[in-house]
GUMI-889557 format. One record per atom (N, C-alpha, C): residue number from 1; residue in one letter; x, y, z; atom name. Coordinates in pm, whole numbers. Example, Ala and Ser with C-alpha at 12.3 -4.5 7.8 and 13.67 -1.06 7.14 Angstrom:
<dovos>
   resi   resn        X        Y        Z   name
      1      a     1319     -569      780      N
      1      a     1230     -450      780     CA
      1      a     1320     -330      780      C
      2      s     1285     -225      708      N
      2      s     1367     -106      714     CA
      2      s     1290        3      787      C
</dovos>
This chain:
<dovos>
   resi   resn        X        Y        Z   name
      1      x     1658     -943     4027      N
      1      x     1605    -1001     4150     CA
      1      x     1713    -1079     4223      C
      2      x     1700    -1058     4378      N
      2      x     1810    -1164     4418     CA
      2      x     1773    -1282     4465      C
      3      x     1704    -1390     4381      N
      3      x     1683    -1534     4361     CA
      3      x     1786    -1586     4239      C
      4      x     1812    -1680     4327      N
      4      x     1927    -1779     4228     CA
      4      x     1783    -1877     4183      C
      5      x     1807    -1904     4009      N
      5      x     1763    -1986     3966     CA
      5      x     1758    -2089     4008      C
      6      x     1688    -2163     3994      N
      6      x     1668    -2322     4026     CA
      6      x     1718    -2404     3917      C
      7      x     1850    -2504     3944      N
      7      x     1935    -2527     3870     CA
      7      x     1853    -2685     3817      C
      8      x     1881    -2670     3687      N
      8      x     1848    -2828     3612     CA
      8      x     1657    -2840     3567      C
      9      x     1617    -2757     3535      N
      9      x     1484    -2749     3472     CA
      9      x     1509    -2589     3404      C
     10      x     1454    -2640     3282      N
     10      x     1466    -2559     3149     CA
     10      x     1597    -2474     3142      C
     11      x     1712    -2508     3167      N
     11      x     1849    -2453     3160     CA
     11      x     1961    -2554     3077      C
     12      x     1900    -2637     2979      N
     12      x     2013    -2707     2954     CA
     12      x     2088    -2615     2831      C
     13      x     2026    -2571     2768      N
     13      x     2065    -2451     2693     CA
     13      x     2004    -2447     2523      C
     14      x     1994    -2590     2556      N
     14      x     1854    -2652     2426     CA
     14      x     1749    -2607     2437      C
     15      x     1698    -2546     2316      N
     15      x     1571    -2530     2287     CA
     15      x     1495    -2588     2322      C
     16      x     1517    -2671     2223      N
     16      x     1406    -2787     2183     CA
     16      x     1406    -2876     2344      C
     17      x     1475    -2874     2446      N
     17      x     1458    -2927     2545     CA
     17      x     1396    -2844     2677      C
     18      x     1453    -2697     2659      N
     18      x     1393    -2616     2745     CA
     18      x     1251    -2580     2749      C
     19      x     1239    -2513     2604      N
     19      x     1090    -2508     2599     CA
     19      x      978    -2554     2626      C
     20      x      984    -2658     2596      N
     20      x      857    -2815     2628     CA
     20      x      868    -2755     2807      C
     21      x     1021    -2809     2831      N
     21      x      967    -2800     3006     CA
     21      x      933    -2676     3071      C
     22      x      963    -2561     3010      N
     22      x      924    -2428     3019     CA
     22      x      741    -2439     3086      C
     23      x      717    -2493     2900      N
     23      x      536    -2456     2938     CA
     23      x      465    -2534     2956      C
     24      x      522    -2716     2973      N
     24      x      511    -2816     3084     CA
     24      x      488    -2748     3219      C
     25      x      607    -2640     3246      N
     25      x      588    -2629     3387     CA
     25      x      452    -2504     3432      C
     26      x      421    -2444     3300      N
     26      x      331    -2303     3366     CA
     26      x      230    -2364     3329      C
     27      x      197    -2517     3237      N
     27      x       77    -2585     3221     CA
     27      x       25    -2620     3335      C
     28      x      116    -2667     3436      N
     28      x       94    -2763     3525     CA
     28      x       63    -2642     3661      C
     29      x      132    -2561     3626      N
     29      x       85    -2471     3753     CA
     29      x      -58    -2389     3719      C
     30      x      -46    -2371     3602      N
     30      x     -202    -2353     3555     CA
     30      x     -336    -2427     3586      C
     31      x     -313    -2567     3603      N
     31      x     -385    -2683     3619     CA
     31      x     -426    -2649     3751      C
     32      x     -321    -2644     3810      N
     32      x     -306    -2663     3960     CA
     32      x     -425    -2513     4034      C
     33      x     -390    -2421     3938      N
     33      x     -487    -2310     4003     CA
     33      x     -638    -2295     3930      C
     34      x     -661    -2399     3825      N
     34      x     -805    -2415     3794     CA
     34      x     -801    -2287     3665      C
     35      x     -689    -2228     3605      N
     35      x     -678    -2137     3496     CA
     35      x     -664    -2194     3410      C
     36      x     -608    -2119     3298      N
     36      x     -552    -2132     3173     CA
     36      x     -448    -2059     3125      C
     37      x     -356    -2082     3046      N
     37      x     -286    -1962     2999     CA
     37      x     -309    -1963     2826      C
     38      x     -264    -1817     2775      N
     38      x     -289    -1830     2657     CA
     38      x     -157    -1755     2564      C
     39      x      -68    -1788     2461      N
     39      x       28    -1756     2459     CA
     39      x       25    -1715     2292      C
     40      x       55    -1555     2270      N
     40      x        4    -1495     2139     CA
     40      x      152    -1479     2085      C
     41      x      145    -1487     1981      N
     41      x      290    -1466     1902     CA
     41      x      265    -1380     1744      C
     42      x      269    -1272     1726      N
     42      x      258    -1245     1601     CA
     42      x      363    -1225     1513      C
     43      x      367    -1221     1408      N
     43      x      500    -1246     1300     CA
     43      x      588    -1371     1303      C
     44      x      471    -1492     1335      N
     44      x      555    -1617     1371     CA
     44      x      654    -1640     1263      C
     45      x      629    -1611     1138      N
     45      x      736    -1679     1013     CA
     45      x      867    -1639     1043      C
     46      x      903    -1577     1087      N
     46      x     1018    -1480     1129     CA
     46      x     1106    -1549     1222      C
     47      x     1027    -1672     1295      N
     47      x     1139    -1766     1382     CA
     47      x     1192    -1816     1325      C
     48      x     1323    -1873     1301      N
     48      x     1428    -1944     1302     CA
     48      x     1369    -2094     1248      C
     49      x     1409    -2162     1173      N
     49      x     1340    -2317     1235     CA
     49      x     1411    -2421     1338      C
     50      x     1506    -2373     1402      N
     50      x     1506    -2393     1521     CA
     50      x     1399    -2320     1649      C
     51      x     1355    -2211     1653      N
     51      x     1296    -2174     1745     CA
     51      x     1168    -2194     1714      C
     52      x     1118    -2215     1564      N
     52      x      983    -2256     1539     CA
     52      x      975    -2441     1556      C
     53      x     1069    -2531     1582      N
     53      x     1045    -2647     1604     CA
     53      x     1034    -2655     1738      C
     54      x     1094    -2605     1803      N
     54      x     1094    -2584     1986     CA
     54      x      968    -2549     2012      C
     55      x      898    -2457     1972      N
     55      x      808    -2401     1982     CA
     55      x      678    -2512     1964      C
     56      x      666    -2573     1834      N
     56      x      601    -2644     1806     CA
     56      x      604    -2797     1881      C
     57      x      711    -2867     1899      N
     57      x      772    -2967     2018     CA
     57      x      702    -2951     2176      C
     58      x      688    -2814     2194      N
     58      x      684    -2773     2306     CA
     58      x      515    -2765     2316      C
     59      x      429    -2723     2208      N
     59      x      315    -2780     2198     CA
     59      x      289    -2844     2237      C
     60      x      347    -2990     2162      N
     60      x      301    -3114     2137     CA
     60      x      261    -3191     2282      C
     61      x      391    -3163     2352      N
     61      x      405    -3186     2491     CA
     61      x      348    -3151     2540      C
     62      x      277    -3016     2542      N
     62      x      129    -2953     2625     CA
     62      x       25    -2969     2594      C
     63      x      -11    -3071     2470      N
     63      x     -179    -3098     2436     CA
     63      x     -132    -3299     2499      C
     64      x       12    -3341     2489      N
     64      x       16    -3475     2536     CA
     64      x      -53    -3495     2648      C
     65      x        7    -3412     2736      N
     65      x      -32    -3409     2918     CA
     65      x     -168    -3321     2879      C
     66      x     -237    -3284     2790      N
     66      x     -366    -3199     2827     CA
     66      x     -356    -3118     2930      C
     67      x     -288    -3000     2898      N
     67      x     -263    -2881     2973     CA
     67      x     -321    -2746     2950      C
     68      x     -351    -2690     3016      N
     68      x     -468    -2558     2999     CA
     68      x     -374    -2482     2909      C
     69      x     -301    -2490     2806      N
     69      x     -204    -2372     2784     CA
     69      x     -240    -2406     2601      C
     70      x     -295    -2271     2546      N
     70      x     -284    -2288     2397     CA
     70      x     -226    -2157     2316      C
     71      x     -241    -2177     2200      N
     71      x     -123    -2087     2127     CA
     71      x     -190    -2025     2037      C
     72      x     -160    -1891     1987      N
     72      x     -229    -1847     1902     CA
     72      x     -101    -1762     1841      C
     73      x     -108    -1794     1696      N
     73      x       16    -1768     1640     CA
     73      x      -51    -1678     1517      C
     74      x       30    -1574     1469      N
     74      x      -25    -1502     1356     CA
     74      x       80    -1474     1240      C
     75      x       63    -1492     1113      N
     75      x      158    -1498     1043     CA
     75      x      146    -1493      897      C
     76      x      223    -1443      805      N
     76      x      241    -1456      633     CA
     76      x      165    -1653      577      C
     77      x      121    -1642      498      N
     77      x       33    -1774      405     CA
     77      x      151    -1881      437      C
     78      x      289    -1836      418      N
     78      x      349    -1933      423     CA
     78      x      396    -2015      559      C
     79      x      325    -1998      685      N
     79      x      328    -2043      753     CA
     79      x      356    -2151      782      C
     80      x      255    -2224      701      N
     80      x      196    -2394      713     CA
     80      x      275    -2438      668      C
     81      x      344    -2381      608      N
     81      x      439    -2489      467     CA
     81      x      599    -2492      594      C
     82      x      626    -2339      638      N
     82      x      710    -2362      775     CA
     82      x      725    -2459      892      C
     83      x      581    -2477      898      N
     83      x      579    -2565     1020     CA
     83      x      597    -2667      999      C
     84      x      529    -2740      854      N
     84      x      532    -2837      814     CA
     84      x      685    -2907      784      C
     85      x      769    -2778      756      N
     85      x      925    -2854      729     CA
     85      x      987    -2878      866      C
     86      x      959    -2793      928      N
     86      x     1005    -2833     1110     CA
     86      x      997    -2843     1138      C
     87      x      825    -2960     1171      N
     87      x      798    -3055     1220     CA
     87      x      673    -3152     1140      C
     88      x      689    -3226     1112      N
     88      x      596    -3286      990     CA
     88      x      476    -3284     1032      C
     89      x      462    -3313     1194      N
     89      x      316    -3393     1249     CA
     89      x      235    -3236     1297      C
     90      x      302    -3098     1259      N
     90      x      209    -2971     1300     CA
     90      x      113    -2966     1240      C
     91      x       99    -3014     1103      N
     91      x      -41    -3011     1045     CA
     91      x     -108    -3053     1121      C
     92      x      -93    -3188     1166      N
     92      x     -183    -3215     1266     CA
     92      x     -231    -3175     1422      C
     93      x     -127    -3095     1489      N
     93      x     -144    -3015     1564     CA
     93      x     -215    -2918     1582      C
     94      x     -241    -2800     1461      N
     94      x     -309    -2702     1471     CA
     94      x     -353    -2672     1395      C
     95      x     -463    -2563     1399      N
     95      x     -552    -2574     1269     CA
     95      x     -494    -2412     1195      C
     96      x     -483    -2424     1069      N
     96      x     -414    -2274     1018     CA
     96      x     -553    -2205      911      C
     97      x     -595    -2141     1032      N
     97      x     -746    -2050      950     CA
     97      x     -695    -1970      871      C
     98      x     -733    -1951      733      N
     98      x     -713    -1802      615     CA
     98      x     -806    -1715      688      C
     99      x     -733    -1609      755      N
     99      x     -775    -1444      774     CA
     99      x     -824    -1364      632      C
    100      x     -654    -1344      604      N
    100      x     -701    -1267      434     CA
    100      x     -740    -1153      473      C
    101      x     -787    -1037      364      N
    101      x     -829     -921      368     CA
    101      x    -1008     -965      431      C
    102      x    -1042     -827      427      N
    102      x    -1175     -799      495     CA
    102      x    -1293     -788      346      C
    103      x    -1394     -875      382      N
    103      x    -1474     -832      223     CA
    103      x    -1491     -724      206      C
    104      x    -1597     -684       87      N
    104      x    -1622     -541      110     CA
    104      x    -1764     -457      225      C
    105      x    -1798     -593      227      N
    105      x    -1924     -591      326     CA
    105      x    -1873     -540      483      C
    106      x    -1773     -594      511      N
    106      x    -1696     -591      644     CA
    106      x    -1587     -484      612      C
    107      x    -1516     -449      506      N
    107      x    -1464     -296      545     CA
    107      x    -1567     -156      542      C
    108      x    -1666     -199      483      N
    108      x    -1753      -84      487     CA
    108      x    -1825      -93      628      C
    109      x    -1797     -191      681      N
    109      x    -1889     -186      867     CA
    109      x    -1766     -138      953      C
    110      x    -1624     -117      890      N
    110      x    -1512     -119      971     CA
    110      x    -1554       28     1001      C
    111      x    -1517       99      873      N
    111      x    -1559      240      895     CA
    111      x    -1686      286      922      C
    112      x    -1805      209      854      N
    112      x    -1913      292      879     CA
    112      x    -1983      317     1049      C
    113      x    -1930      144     1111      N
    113      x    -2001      200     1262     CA
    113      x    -1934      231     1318      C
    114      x    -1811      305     1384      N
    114      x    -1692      380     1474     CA
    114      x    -1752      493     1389      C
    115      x    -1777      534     1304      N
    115      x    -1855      666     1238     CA
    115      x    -1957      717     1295      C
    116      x    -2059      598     1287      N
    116      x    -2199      634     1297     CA
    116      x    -2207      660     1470      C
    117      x    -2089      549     1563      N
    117      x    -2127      592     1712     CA
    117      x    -2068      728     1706      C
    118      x    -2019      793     1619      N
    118      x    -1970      936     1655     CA
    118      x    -2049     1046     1590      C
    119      x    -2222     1005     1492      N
    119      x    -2316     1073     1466     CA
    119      x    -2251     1119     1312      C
    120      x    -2140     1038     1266      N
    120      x    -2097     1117     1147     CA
    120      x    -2145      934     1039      C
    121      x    -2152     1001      907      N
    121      x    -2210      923      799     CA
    121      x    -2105      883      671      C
    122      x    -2116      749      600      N
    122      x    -2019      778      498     CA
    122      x    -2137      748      333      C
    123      x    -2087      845      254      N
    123      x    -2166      806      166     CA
    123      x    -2113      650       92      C
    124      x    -2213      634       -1      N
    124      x    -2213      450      -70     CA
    124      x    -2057      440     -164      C
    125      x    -2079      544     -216      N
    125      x    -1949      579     -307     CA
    125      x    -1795      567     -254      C
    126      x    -1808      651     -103      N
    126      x    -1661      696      -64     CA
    126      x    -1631      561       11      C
    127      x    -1718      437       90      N
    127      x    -1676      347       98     CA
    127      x    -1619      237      -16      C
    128      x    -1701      242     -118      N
    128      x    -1695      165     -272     CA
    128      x    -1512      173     -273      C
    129      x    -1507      319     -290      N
    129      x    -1366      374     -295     CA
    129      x    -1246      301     -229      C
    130      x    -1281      345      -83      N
    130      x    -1180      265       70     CA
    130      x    -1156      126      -34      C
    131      x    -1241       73      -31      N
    131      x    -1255      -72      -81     CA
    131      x    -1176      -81     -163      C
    132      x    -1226      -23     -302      N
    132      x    -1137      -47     -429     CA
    132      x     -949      -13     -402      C
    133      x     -976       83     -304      N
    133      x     -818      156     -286     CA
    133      x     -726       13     -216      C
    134      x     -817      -35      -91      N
    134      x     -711      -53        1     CA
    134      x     -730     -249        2      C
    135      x     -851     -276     -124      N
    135      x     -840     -430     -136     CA
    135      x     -933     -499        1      C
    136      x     -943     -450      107      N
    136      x     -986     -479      175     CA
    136      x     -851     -513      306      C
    137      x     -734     -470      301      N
    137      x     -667     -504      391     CA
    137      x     -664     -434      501      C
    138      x     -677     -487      627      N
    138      x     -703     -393      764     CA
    138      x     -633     -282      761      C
    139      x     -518     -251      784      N
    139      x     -413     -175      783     CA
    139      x     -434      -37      688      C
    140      x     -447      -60      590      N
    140      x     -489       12      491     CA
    140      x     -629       49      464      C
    141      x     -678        5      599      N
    141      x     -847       41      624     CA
    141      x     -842      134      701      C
    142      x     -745      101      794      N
    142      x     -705      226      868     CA
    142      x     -669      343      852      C
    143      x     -593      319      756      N
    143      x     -486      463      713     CA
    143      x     -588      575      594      C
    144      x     -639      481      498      N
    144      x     -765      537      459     CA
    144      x     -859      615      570      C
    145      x     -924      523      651      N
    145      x    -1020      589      766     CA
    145      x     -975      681      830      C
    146      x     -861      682      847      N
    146      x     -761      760      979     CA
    146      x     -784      898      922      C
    147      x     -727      920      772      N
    147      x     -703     1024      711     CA
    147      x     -804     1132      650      C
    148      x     -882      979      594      N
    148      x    -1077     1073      554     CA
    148      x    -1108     1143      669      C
    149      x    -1102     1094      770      N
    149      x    -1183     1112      898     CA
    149      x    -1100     1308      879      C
    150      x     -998     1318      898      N
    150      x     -972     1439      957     CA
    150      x     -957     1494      795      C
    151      x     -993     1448      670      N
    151      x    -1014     1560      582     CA
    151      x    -1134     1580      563      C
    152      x    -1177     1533      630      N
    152      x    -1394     1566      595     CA
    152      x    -1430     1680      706      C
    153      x    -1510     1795      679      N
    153      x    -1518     1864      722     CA
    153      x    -1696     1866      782      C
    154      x    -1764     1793      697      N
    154      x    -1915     1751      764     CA
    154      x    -1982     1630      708      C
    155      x    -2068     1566      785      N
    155      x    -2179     1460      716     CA
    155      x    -2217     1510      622      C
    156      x    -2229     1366      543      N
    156      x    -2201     1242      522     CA
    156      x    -2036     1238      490      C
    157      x    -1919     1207      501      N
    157      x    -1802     1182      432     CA
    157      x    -1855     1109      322      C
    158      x    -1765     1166      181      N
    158      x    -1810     1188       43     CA
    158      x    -1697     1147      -52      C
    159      x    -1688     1090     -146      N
    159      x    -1588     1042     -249     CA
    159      x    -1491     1134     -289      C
    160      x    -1553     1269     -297      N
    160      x    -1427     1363     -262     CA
    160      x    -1332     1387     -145      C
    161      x    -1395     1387       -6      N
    161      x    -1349     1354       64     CA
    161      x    -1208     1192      129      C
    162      x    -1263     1109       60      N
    162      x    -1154      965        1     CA
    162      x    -1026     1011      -57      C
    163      x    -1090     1102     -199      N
    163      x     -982     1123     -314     CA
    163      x     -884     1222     -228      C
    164      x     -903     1344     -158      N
    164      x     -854     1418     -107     CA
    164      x     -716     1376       -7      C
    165      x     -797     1242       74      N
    165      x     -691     1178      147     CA
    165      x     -599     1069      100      C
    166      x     -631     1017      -14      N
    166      x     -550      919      -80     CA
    166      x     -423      998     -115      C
    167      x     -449     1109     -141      N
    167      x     -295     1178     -172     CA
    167      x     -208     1238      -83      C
    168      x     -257     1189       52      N
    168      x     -181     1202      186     CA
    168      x     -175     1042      218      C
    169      x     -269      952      203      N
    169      x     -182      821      225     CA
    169      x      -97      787      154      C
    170      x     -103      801       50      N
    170      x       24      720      -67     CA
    170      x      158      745       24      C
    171      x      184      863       61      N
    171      x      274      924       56     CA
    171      x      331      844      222      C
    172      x      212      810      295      N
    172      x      251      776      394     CA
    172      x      294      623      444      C
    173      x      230      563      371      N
    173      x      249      424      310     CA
    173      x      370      409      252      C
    174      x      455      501      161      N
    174      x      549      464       59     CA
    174      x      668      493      198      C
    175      x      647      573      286      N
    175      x      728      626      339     CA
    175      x      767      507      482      C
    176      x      590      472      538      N
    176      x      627      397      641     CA
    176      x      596      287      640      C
    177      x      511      204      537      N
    177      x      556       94      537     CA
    177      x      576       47      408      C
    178      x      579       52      312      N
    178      x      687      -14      175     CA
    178      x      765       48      171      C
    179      x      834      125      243      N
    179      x     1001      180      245     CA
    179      x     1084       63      342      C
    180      x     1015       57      434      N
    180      x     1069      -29      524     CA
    180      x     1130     -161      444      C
    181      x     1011     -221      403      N
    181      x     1007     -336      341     CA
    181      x     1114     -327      211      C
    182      x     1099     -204      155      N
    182      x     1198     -229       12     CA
    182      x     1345     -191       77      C
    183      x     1388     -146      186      N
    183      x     1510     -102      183     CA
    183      x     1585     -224      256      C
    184      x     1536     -359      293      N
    184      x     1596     -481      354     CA
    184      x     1659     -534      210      C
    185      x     1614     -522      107      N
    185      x     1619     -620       -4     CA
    185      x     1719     -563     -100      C
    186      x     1820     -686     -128      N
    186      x     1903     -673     -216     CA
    186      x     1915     -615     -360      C
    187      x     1957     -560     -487      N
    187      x     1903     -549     -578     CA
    187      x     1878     -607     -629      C
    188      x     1905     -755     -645      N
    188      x     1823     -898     -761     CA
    188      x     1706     -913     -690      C
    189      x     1648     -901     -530      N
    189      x     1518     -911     -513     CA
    189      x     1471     -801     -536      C
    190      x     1494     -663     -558      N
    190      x     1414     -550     -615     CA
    190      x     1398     -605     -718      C
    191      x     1509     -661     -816      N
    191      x     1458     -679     -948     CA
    191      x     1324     -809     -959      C
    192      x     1376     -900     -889      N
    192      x     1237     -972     -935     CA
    192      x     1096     -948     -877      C
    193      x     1116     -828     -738      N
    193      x      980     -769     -763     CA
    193      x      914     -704     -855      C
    194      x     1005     -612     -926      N
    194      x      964     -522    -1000     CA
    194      x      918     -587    -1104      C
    195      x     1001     -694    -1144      N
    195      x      947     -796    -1271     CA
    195      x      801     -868    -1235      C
    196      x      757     -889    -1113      N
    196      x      674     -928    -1098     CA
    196      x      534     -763    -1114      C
    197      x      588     -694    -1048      N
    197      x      515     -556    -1066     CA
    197      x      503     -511    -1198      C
    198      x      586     -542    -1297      N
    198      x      533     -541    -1446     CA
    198      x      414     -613    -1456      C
    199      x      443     -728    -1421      N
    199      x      323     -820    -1442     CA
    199      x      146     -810    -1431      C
    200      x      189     -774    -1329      N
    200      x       68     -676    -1250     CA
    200      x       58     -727    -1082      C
    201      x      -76     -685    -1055      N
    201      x     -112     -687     -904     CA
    201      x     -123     -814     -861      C
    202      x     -186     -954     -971      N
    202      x     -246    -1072     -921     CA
    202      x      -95    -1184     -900      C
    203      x     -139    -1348     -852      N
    203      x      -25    -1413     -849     CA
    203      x       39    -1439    -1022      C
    204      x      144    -1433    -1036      N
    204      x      216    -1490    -1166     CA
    204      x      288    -1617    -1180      C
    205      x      299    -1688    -1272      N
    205      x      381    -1819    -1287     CA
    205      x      492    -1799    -1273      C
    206      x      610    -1863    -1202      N
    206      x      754    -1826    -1184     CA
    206      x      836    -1822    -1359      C
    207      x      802    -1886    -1424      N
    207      x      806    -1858    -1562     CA
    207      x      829    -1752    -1597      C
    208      x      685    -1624    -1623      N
    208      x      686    -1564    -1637     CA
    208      x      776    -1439    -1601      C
    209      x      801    -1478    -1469      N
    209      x      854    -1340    -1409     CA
    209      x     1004    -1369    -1475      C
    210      x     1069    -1498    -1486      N
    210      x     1170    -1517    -1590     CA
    210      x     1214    -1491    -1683      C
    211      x     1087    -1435    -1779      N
    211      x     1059    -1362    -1909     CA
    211      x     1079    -1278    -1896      C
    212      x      987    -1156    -1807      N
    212      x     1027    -1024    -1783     CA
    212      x     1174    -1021    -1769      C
    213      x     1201    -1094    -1638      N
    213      x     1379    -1096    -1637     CA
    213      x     1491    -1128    -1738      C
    214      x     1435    -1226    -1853      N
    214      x     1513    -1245    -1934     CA
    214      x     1663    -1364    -1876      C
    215      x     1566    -1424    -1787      N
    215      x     1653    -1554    -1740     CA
    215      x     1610    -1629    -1722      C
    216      x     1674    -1743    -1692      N
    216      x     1613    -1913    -1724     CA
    216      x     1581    -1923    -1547      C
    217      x     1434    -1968    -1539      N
    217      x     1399    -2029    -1436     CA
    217      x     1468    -2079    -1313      C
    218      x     1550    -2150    -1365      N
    218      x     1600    -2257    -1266     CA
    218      x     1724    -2141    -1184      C
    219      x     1764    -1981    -1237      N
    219      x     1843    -1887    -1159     CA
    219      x     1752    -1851    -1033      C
    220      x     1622    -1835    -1035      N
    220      x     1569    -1746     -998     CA
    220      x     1525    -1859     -831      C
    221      x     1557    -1964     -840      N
    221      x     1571    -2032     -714     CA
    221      x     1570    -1943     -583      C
    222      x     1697    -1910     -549      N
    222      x     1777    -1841     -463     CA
    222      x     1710    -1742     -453      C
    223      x     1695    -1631     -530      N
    223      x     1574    -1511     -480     CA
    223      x     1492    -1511     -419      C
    224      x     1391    -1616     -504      N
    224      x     1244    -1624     -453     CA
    224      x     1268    -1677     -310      C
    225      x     1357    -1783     -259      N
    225      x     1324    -1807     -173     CA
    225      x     1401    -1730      -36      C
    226      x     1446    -1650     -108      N
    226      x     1520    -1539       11     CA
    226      x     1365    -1427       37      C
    227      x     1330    -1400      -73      N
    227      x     1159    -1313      -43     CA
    227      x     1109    -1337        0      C
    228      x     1077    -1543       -1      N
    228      x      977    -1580       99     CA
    228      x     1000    -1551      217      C
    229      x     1129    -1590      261      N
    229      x     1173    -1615      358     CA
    229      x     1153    -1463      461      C
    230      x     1159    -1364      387      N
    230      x     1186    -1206      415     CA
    230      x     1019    -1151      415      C
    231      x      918    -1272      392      N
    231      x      793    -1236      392     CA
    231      x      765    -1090      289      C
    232      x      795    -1137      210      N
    232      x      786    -1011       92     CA
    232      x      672    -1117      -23      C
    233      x      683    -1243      -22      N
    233      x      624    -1255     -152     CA
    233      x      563    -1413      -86      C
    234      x      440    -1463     -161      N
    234      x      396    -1624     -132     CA
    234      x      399    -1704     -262      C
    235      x      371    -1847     -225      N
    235      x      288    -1920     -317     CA
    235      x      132    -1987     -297      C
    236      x       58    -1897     -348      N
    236      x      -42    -1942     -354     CA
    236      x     -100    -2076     -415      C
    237      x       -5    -2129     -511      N
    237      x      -16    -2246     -568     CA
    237      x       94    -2259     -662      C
    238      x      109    -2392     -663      N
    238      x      236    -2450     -765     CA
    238      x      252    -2372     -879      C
    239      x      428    -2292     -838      N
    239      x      453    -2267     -911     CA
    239      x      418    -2093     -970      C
    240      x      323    -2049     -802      N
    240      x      300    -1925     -858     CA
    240      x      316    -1861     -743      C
    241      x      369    -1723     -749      N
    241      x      417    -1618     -696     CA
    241      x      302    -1511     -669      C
    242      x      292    -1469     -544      N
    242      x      191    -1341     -537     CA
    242      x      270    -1246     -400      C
    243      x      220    -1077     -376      N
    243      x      297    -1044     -345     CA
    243      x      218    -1064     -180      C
    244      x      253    -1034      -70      N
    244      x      185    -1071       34     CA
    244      x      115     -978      119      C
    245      x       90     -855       46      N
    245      x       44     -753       93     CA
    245      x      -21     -658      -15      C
    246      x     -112     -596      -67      N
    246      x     -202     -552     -148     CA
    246      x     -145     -425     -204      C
    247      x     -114     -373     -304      N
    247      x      -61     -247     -401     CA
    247      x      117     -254     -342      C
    248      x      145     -355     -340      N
    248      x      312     -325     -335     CA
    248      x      332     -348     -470      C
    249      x      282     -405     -608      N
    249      x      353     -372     -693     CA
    249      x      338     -223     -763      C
    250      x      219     -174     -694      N
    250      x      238       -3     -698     CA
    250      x      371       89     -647      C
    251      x      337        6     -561      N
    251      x      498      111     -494     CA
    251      x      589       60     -596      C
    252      x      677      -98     -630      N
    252      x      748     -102     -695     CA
    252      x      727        0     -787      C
    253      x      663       61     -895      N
    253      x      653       58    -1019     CA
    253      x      722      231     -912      C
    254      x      650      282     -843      N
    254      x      690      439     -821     CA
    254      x      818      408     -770      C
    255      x      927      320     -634      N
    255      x     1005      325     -592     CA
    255      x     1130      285     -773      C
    256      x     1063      209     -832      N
    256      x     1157      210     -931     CA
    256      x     1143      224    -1087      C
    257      x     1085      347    -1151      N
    257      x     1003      371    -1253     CA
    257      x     1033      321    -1369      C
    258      x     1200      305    -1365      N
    258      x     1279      291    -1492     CA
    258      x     1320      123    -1497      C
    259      x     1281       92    -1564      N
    259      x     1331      -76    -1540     CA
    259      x     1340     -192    -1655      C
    260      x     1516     -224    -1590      N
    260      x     1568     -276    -1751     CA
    260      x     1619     -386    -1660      C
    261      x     1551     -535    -1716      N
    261      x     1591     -627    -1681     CA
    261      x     1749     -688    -1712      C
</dovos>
């Protein structure tokens, strides 16, 4: 465009100074036209904690002045514990709701009504299935649904129909999204997934996964918190490790079958 910026508001080259006046300024023009704005961010863990304190700063400053402008941020468990190091007072800022997977009550309504408005049926079983397969995680509600849908050939879709397509998701899953995810990671974080994928599916004590590894605790520092950081793994509670997404220690066990700590 040929407009010269307007020199000396949100250009000092600071974050943490630009931002605030950034959405100070679209608060206030918001105000001014009787709106609101609403500002979505997904994969927040992934900022910087410089760009997640700016961010959060820049809040603060827009609920100070009570400004039509709010935030809706989406992100890995370890969120809270992020915000909390890069700016102490975010707890108190915003409220961090558990999403989590879908029960089984609500993945069986995922598929069954986009079904039923299309006159097609699922039997009790082949949802039971979805469920048991995919934990209840959206994503994998999808890829399940996506796939039954075009291997079922008539009402009701049937538990054979499930089994039929599970052996076209695996394949698609391993390929497009836990390939992704395993090919960022170094080999000491393959290894302490996989050690954790011995373990099994649920969270484990950092201990433990030490055992499998056959090293003393206090090494395994530096990993774990490069995984967190890489949104590969959480803590659900002191001291324990879980993975952050449902059958990745499946894939481990297929991406790496043979495994010698």
């Amino acid at each position: 465009m040929d407009v010269d910026p307007e020199k000396g508001s949100a250009d000092s080259g600071d974050l943490e100074i630009d931002l605030p006046n950034l959405l100070i300024a679209v608060g206030e023009a918001a105000q001014e036209r009787q709106t609101a704005v609403g500002i979505f961010i997904d994969e927040i863990q992934y900022f910087s904690q410089k760009e997640l304190g700016a961010l959060i700063m820049a809040m603060h400053k827009v609920q100070q002045q009570q400004l039509p402008v709010v935030l809706l941020g989406a992100g890995l468990p370890i969120l809270p514990g992020l915000a909390g190091e890069s700016k102490s007072y975010a707890e108190r800022l915003f409220n961090f709701p558990d999403v989590g997977a879908l029960s089984k009550e609500d993945a069986a309504k995922a598929l069954r009504e986009p079904a039923q408005a299309n006159g097609v049926e699922f039997d009790a079983d082949a949802l039971d299935e979805v469920f048991r397969l995919t934990k209840g995680y959206p994503y994998f509600l999808q890829e399940w649904g996506y796939q039954t849908w075009n291997m079922a050939t008539m009402s009701p879709i049937t538990l054979s129909d499930v089994k039929k397509a599970t052996a076209t998701v695996i394949p698609r899953l391993d390929q497009n999204f836990f390939r992704v995810r395993f090919d960022r990671l170094t080999p000491s974080e393959k290894n302490f997934l996989r050690a954790m994928a011995a373990l099994g599916p649920l969270a484990h004590r950092t201990g433990d996964i030490a055992d499998t590894l056959k090293v003393k605790v206090t090494s395994l520092g530096p990993v774990r918190a490069k995984l967190i950081k890489k949104g590969m793994i959480y803590s659900p509670a002191h001291g324990d490790m879980a993975f952050t997404v449902p059958l990745f220690d499946e894939f481990m066990v297929r991406a790496m079958p043979t495994f010698t700590p």
